[in-house]
C-alpha positions as CSV (number, residue, x, y, z in Angstrom):
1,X,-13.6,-78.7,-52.6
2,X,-11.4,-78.1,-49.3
3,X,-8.9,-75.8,-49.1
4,X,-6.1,-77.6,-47.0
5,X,-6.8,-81.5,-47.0
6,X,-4.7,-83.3,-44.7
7,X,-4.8,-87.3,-44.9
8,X,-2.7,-90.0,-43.2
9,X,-0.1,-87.3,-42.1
10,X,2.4,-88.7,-40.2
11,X,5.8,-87.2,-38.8
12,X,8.9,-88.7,-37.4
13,X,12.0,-87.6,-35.7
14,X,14.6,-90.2,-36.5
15,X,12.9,-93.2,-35.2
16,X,10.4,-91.9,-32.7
17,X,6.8,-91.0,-34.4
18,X,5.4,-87.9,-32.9
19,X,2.5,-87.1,-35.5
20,X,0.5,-90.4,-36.4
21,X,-2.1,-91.1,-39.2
22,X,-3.5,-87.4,-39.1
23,X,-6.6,-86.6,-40.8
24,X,-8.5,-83.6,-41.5
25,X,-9.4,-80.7,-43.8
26,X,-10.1,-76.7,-43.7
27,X,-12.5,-75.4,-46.2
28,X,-12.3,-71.9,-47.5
29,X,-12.7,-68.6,-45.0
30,X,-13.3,-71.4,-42.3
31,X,-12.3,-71.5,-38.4
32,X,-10.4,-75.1,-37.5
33,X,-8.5,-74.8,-34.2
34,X,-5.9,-78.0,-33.0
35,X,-6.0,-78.4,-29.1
36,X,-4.2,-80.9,-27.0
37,X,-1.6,-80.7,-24.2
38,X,2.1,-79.9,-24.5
39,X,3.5,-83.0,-26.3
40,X,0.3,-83.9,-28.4
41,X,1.8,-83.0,-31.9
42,X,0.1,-79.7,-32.5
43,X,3.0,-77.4,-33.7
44,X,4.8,-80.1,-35.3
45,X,1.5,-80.6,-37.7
46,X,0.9,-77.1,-38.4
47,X,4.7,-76.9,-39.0
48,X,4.4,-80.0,-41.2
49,X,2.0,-78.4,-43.4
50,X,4.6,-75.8,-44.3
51,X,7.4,-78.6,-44.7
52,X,9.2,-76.5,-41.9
53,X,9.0,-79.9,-39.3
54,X,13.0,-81.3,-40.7
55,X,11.2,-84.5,-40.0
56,X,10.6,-87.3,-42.2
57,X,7.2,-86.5,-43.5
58,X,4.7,-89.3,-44.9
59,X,1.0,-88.5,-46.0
60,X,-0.8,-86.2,-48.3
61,X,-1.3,-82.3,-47.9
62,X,-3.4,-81.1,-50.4
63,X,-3.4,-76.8,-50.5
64,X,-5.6,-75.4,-53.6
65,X,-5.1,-78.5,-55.4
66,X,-1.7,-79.2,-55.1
67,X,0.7,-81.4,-53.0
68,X,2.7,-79.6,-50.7
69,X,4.4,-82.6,-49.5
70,X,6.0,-83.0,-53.1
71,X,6.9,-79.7,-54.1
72,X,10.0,-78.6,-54.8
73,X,11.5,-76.0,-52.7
74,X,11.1,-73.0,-55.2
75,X,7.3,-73.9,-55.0
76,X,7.7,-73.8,-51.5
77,X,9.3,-70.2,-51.1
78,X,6.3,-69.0,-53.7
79,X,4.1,-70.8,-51.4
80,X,5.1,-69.7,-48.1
81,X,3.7,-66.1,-46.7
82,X,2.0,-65.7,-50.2
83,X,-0.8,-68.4,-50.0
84,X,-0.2,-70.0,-46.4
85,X,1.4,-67.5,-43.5
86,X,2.0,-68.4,-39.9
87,X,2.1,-66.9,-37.1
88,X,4.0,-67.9,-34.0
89,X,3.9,-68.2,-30.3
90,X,6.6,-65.9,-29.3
91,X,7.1,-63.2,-31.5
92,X,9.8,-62.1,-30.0
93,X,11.8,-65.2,-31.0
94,X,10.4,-64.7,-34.3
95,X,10.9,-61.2,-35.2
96,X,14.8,-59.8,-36.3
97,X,15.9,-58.3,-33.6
98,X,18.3,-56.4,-35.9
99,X,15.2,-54.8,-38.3
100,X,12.9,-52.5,-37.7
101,X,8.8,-53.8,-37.4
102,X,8.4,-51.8,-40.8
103,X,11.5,-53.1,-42.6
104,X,10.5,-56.8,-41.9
105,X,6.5,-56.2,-43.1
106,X,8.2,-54.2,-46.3
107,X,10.8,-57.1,-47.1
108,X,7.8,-59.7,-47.3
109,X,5.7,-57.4,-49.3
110,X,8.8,-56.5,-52.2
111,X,9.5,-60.4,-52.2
112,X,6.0,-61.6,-52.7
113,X,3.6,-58.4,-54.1
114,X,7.0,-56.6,-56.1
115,X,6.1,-53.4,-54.8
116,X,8.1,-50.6,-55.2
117,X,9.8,-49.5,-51.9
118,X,7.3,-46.5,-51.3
119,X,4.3,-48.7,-52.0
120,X,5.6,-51.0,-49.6
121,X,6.0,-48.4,-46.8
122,X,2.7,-47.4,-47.7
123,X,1.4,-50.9,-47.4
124,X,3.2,-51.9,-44.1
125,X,1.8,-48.6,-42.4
126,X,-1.9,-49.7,-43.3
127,X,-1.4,-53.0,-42.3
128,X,0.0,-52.0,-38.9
129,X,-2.8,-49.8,-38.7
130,X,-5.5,-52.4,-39.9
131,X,-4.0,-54.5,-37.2
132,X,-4.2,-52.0,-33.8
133,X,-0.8,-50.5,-33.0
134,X,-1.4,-47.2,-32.3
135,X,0.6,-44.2,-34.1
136,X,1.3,-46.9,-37.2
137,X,3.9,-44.1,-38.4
138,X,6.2,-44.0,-35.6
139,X,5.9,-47.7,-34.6
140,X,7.0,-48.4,-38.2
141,X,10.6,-47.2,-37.0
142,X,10.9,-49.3,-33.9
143,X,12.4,-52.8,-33.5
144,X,10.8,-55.6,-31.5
145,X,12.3,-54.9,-28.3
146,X,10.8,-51.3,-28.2
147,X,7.2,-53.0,-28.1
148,X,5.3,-54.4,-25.9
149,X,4.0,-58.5,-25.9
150,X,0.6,-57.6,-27.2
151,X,2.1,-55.1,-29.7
152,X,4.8,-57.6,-31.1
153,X,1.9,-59.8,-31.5
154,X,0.2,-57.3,-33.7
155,X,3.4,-56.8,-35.5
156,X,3.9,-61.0,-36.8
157,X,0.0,-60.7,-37.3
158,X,0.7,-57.6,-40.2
159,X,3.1,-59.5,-41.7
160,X,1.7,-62.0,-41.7
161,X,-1.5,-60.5,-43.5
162,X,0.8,-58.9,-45.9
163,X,0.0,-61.0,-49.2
164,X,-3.6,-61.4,-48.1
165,X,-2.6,-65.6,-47.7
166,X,-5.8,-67.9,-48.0
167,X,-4.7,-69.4,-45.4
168,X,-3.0,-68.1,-41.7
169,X,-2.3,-70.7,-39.5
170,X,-1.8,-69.1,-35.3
171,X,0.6,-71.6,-33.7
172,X,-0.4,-70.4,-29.5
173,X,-0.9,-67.0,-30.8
174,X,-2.1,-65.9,-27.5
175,X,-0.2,-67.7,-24.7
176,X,2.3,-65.2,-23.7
177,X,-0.2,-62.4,-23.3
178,X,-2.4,-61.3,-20.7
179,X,-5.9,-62.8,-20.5
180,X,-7.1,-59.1,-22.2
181,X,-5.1,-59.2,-24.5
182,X,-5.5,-62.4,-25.7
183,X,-9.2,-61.5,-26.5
184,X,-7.9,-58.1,-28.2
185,X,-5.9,-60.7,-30.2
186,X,-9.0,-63.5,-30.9
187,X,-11.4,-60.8,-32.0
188,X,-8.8,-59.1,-34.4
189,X,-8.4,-62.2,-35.8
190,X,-11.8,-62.6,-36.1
191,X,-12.2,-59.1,-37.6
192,X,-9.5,-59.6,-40.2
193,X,-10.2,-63.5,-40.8
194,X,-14.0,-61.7,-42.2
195,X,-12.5,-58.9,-43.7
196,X,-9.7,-60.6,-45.9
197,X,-12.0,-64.2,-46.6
198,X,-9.0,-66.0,-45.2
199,X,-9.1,-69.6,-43.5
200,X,-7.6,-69.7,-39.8
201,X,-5.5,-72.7,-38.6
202,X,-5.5,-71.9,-34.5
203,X,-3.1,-73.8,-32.5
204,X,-3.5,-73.3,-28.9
205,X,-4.4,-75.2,-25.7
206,X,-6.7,-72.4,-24.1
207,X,-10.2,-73.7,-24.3
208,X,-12.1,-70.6,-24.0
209,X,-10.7,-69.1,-27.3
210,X,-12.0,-72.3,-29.2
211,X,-14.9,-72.0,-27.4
212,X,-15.1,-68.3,-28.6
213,X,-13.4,-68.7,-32.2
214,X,-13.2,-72.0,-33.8
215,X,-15.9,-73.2,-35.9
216,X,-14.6,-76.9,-35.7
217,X,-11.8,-78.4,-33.3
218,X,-9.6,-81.4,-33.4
219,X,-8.7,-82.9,-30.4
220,X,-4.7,-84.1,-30.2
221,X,-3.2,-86.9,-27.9
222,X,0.1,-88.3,-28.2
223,X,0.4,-87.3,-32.1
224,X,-2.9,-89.0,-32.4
225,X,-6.3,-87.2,-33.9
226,X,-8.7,-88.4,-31.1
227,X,-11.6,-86.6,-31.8
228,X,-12.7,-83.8,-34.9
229,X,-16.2,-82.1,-34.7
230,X,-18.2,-79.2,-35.2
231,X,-17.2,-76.8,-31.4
232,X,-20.5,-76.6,-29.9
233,X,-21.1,-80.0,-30.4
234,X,-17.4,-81.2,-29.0
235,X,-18.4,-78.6,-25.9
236,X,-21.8,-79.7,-25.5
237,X,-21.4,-83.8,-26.2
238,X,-17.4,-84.8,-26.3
239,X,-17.3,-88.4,-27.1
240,X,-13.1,-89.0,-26.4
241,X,-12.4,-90.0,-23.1
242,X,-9.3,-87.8,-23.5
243,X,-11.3,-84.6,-24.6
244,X,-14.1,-85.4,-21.7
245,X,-10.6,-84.7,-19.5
246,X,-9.9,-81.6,-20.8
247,X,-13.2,-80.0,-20.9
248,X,-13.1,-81.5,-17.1
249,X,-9.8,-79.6,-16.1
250,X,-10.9,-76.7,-16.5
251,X,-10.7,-75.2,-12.7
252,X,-13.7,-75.3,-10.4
253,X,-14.4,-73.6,-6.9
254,X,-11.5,-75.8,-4.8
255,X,-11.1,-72.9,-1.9
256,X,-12.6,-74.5,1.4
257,X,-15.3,-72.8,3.2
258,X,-14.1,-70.5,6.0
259,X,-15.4,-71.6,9.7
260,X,-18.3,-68.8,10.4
261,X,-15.7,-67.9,13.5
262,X,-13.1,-67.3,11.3
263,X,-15.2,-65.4,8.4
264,X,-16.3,-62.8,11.2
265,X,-13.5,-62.2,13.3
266,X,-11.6,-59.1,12.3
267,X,-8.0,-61.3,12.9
268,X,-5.6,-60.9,11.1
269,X,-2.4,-63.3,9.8
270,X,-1.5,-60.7,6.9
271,X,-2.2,-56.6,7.2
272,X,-0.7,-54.3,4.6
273,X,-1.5,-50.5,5.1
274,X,-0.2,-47.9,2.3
275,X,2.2,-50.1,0.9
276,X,4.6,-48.3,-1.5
277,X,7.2,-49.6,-4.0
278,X,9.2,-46.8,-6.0
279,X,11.9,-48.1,-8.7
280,X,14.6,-45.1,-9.8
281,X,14.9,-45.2,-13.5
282,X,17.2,-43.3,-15.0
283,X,17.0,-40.1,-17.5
284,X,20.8,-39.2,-18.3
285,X,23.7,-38.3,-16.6
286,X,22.5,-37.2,-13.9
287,X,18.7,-37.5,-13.3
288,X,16.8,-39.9,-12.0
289,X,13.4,-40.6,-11.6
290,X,11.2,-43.0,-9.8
291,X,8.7,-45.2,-11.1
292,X,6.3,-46.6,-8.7
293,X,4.9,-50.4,-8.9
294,X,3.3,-50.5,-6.0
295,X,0.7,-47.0,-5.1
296,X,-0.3,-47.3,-1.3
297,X,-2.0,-50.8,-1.4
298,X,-3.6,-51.9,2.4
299,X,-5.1,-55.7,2.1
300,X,-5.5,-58.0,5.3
301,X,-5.9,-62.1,5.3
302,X,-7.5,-64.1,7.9
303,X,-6.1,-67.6,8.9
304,X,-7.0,-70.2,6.1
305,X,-7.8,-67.4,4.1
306,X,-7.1,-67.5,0.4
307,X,-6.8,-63.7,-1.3
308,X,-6.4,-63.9,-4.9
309,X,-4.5,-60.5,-6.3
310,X,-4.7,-60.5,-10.4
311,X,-4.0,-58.2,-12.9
312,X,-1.9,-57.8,-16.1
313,X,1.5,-58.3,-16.7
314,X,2.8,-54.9,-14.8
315,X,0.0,-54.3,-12.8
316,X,2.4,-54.6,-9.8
317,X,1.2,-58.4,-8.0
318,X,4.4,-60.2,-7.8
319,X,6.2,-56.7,-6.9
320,X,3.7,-56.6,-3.9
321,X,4.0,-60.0,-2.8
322,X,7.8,-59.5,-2.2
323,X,7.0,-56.2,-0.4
324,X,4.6,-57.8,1.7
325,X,7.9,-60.4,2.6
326,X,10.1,-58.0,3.5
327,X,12.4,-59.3,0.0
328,X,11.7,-55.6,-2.4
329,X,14.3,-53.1,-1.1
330,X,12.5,-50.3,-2.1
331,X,9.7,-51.5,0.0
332,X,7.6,-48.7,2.3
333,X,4.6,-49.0,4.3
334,X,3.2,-51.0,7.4
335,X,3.3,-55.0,7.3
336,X,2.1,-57.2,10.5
337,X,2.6,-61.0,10.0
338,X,1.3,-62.7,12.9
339,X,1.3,-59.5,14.8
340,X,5.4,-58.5,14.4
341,X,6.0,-55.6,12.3
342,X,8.1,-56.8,9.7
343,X,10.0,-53.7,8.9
344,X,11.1,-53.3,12.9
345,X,12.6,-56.9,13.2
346,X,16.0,-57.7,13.4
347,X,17.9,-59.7,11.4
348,X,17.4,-63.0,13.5
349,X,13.8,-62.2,14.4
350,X,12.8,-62.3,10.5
351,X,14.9,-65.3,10.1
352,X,12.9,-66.7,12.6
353,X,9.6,-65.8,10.5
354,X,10.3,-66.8,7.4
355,X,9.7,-70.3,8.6
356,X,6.2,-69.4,8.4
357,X,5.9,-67.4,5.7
358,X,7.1,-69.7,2.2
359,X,7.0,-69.1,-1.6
360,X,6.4,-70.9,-4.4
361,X,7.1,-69.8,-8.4
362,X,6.1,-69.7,-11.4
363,X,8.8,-71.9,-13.1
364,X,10.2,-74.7,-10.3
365,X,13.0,-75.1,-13.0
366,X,14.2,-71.8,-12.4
367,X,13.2,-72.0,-8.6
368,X,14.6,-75.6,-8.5
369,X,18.5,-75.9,-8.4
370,X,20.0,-78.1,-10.4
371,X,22.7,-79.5,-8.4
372,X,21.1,-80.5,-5.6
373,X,19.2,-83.9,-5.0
374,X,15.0,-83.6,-4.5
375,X,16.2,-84.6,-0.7
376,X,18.4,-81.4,-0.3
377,X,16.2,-79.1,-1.8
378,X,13.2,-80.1,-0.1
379,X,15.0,-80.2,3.4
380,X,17.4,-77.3,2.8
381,X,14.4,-75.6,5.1
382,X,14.6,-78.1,7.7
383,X,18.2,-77.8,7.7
384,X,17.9,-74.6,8.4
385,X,15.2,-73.6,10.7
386,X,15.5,-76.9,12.8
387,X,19.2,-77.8,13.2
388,X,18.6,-79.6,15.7
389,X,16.6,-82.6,13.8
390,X,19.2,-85.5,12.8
391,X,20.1,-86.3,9.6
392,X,17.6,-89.7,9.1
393,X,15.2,-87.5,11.1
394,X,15.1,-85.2,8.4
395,X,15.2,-87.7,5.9
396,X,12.2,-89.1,7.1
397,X,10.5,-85.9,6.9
398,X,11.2,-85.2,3.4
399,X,9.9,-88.6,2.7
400,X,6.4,-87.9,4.8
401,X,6.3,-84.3,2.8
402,X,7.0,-86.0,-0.9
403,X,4.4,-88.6,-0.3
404,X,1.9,-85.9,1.2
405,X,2.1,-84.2,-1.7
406,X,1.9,-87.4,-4.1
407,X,5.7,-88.0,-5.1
408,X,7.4,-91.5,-4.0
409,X,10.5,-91.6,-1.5
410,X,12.4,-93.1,-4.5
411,X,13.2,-89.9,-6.1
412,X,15.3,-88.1,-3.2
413,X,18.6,-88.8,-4.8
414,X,17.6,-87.3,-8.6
415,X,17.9,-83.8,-10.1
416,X,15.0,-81.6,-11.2
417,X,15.5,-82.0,-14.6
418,X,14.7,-85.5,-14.8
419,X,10.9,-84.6,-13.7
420,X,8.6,-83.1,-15.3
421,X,6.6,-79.4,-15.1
422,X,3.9,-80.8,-12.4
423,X,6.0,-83.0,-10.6
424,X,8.7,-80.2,-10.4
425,X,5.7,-77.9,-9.0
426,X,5.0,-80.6,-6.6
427,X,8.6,-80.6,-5.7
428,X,8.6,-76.9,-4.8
429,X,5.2,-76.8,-3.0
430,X,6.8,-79.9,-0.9
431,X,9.7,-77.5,0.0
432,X,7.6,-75.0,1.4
433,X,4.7,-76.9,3.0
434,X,7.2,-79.1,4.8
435,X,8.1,-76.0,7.3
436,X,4.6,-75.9,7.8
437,X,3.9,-72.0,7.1
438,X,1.3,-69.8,7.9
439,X,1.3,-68.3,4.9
440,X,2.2,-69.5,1.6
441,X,2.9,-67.1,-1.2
442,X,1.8,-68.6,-4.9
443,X,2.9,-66.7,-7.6
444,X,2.0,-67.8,-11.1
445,X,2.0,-71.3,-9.6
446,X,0.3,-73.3,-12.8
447,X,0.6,-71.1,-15.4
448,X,3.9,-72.9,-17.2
449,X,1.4,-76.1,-16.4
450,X,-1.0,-77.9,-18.9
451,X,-4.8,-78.1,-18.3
452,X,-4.7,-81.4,-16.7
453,X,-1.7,-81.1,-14.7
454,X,-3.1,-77.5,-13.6
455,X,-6.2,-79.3,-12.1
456,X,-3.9,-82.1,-9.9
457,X,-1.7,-79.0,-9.1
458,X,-4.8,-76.9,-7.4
459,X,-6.4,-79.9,-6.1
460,X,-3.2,-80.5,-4.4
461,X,-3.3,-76.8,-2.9
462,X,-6.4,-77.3,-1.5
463,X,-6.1,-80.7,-0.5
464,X,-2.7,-79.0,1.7
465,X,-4.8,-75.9,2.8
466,X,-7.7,-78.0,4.2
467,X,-5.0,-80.1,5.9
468,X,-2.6,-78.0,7.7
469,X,-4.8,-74.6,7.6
470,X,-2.5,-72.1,5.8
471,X,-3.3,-69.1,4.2
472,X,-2.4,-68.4,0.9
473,X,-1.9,-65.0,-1.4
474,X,-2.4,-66.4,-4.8
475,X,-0.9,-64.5,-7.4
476,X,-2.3,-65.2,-11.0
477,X,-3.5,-63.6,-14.3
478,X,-5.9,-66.7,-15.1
479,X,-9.2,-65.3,-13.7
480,X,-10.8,-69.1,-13.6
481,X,-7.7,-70.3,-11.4
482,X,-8.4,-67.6,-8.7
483,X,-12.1,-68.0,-9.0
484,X,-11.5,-71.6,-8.3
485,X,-9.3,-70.7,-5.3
486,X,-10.4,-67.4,-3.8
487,X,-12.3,-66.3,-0.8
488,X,-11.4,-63.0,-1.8
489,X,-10.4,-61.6,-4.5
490,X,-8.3,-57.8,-4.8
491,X,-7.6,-56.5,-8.5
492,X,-4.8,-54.5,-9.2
493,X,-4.2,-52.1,-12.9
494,X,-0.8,-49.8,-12.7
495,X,0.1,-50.8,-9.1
496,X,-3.3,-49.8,-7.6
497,X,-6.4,-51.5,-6.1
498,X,-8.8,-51.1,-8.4
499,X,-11.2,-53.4,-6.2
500,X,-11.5,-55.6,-3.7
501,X,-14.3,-58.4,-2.5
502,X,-15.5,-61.6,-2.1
503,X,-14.2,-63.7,-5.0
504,X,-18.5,-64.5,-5.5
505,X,-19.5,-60.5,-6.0
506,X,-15.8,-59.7,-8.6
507,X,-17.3,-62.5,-11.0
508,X,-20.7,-61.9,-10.7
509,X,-21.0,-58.3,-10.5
510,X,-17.7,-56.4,-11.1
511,X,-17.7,-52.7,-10.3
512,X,-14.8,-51.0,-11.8
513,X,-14.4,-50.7,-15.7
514,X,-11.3,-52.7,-16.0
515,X,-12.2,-55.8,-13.7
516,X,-15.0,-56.0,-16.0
517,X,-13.2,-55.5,-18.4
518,X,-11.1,-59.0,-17.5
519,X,-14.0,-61.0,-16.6
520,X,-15.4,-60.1,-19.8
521,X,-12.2,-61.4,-21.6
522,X,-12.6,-64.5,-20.2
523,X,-16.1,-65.3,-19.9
524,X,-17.6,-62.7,-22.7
C-alpha cells in the first residue's frame, strides 16, 4: 500500500487550470522528485497536497489511508508538520523574522509532541545538531538573519524533522545556495531521509540532484504529468519529447576554439596585477576595520578569450569584476585594458573606454528600467558614445542588434515587464553587444533562467563571441555553465585565487582542496 497516492489531481486559479489530471504515488521511506521548468505546476502540487494551494482543488489525495482533500481543517492542523512537513525554497521568507531559530523548532514541538518546555529545548538543540549547524547551543539564540543561506536551510530542515513526519516534502530546497552547499544539503537529506524511515517529496529543477537523490522522477509541463519512471531509466532512455529537452539543455562545451596565433601570443586585452578590494566595517564608535573582498588577484585575457572566475557566494567574483572596471571605489592595484591604465585616465578618457568594455547582470529586471521603451534602453549607449548618429540611424541599429540577437523590431516601443526572464536577458546582452565591446563582463548571466532558456541564452553568447570576437569574463557559481564556456578557468574561495588553468585540466584534474571540492559537488 502507498503512502501518498495522488490521482486525477487537478488545480485551478479562478478559471485558468494550472495543475491537470495529475497522477502518481510515494511508497513508504521512498525518494520521488517533481522536475519541470518555472511554470510547470510543481509547487502548486506539492502545495496542493497540504491544501495550502487556495485553489479550487479536484482529485483524490490519499495520505495513510485517508483523504486529505476532504478533511476538515482540525484534521488538517493535526496533519500538517506532524505526518507531512515541508520545506521551502527560501527560508528566509519562511522563517519569523521576529523569533529565534530555537523558539520556532520548540513551538512545533510543544504543539504537536506536548513536550514540556525544557524537553523541547532539549529536543530543538539535538535536532539542530542532527542537522549540521555548528555550536547547536548558541545558534539556538539567534534569529534568521544572523545565519547564513546554507544555515537557514538547516534551520526549516530541523523543524521540519521535529515530529519525525512520514512524509517531508523539499519544495527547491537547494536553489538559493551555492553549488557546495546544495550537496551538503542533498546528502543530509539523504542521511536523515535513512535515519528517520521518512518518504521525500523533492521539488526542484536542478537535474544533477535527481540524478544523485531521487529514486523515481515525474516530469511536469504546463500542469501536465508528461512522463513518471524509475531515475536511471528516465536518465538513460527518456521517452517525452519534453524530458529529452531538458536532459538536452544541460550546457555543453559552446566556447570557440582560440586561433593557435592567439592561444600563443602573450597579448593581452585584460591584465590585473595585485588587485585589492578592502571594505571598512565598523566596530563602535569609533573603530573601524577593513574587510578585504578582493586579496591581491593578477589574471590576464587574450582577445576572444573567455576566463571563467567561480566561486561561492562571497568568494569575491562580482566584487572583482567591478574592480577590474574601474566601478569598486575601494579598488587598488594595476589594470591595463587595451593597454591604458585604467586607474591614470581621466575622466573623458574612461568615458571613452567604457564603450568597449560592457556588462551584463544577473537579473535584467533589476538591470532593465522600467520606464523606458526596449528602443531607449538598448540605444541609450549609442546615444551616448556616438552622438553623432541620427535619430532613424540609431533606430535602425537597435533594430539590426534585436534581430542579431533573435528579438523582432516590433518590440522597440514596450517595457521590460511585458517580456519574459530570457527575452529580458536578450534585451540586456543587445544593449551591450550593440557598442560592439572588447570585452563583455557576464555576471550571473543565466542563473535567474530555466534549463532551456539557459541553453538559447549561452548559445546566443557564443553565437555573438564567434561573430564579433569579444572577450568575455564570465562570472558564475554553476560549474557546468563555465565548463561549457571557458578557455580558462580561475577559482576564487575568501577573495583569493585558489587556481587558475585551462578550463580542460580544473575539471579533469583539480589541484587545490576546495576546487575539488566543487567539482565534486557537481559531478560526485
Amino acid at each position: 500500500m502507498s503512502l501518498l497516492d495522488v490521482r486525477h489531481l487537478s488545480v485551478a486559479f479562478d478559471d485558468k487550470r494550472v495543475v491537470d489530471d495529475v497522477s502518481f504515488s510515494l511508497a513508504a521511506g521512498e525518494k520521488f522528485a517533481l522536475v519541470g521548468e518555472s511554470g510547470s505546476g510543481k509547487t502548486v502540487t506539492a502545495l496542493s497536497l497540504l491544501r495550502l494551494a487556495h485553489a479550487q482543488v479536484d482529485g483524490t489525495i490519499e495520505f495513510a489511508g485517508k483523504n486529505i482533500a476532504t478533511a476538515s481543517e482540525r484534521e488538517l492542523r493535526v496533519l500538517r508538520g506532524a505526518d507531512i512537513a515541508m520545506i521551502f525554497q527560501e527560508p528566509m521568507s519562511a522563517l519569523n523574522p521576529l523569533y529565534t531559530i530555537g523558539n520556532q523548532i520548540v513551538e512545533v514541538l510543544q504543539l504537536h509532541e506536548g513536550l514540556s518546555p525544557r524537553d523541547a529545548v532539549a529536543r530543538a538543540i539535538e535536532l539542530l545538531r542532527q542537522t549540521g549547524i555548528p555550536a547547536p547551543e548558541q545558534r539556538f539564540y539567534s534569529y534568521p538573519h544572523q545565519l547564513s543561506g546554507g544555515q537557514r536551510q538547516r534551520a526549516m530542515i530541523a523543524m521540519a524533522l521535529a515530529c519525525k513526519p512520514k512524509l517531508l516534502i523539499a519544495d527547491e530546497p537547494t536553489t538559493a545556495l551555492d553549488v557546495s552547499l546544495r550537496g551538503q544539503i542533498i546528502d543530509l537529506l539523504d542521511s536523515l531521509q535513512q535515519q528517520y524511515g521518512m518518504a521525500i517529496l523533492l521539488i526542484t529543477h536542478d537535474l544533477n540532484l535527481v540524478r544523485r537523490f531521487a529514486q523515481r522522477v515525474g516530469v511536469m509541463q504546463h500542469g501536465k504529468l508528461v512522463e513518471l519512471a524509475p531515475t536511471a531509466q528516465l536518465f538513460a532512455a527518456p521517452q517525452a519529447e519534453y524530458t529529452k529537452r531538458l536532459l538536452d539543455a544541460r550546457p555543453r562545451k559552446l566556447a570557440p576554439p582560440l586561433p593557435a596565433q592567439v592561444e600563443q601570443a602573450h597579448q593581452w586585452l585584460l591584465e590585473a596585477k595585485h588587485v585589492v578590494v578592502d571594505f571598512p566595517v565598523s566596530k563602535g564608535w569609533f573603530k573601524k576595520e577593513h574587510f578585504r573582498a578582493v586579496d591581491h588577484v593578477d589574471l590576464h585575457l587574450r582577445p576572444g578569450e573567455t576566463l571563467g572566475i567561480v566561486g561561492e557566494s562571497g568568494s569575491g567574483k562580482s566584487t572583482l569584476a567591478m574592480a577590474l572596471l574601474n566601478l569598486q571605489d575601494m579598488a587598488h592595484g594595476r589594470v591595463r585594458f587595451e593597454g591604458h591604465d585604467l586607474h591614470q585616465q581621466s575622466r573623458d578618457a574612461l568615458r571613452t573606454l567604457r564603450a568597449s568594455m560592457q556588462v551584463v547582470f544577473q537579473d535584467p529586471f533589476a538591470a532593465l528600467s522600467p520606464r523606458m521603451t526596449i528602443e531607449q534602453i538598448v540605444g541609450e549607449g549609442l546615444a551616448l558614445h556616438q552622438p553623432e548618429l541620427g535619430r532613424e540611424q540609431r533606430r535602425q541599429q537597435v533594430i539590426a542588434m534585436l534581430e542579431e540577437v533573435g528579438l523582432p523590431a516590433s518590440i522597440l516601443q514596450r517595457y521590460p515587464h511585458e517580456f519574459s526572464g530570457g527575452q529580458r536577458q536578450r534585451i540586456a546582452i543587445a544593449r551591450a553587444v550593440i557598442l560592439s565591446p572588447a570585452l563583455l563582463v557576464l555576471d550571473e548571466p543565466t542563473s535567474a533562467l530555466d534549463v532551456s532558456v539557459q541553453k538559447q541564452v549561452l548559445e546566443l553568447l557564443a553565437e555573438l563571441q564567434r561573430r564579433h570576437q569579444m572577450s568575455y569574463l564570465f562570472i558564475s557559481h554553476d560549474l557546468e555553465v563555465i565548463r561549457a564556456m571557458s578557455h580558462r578557468v580561475l577559482v576564487m574561495q575568501d577573495g583569493k585565487v585558489v587556481e587558475t588553468g585551462s578550463a580542460e585540466e580544473i575539471f579533469a584534474q583539480p589541484q587545490q582542496a576546495y576546487t575539488k571540492k566543487l567539482v565534486a559537488a557537481v559531478y560526485g
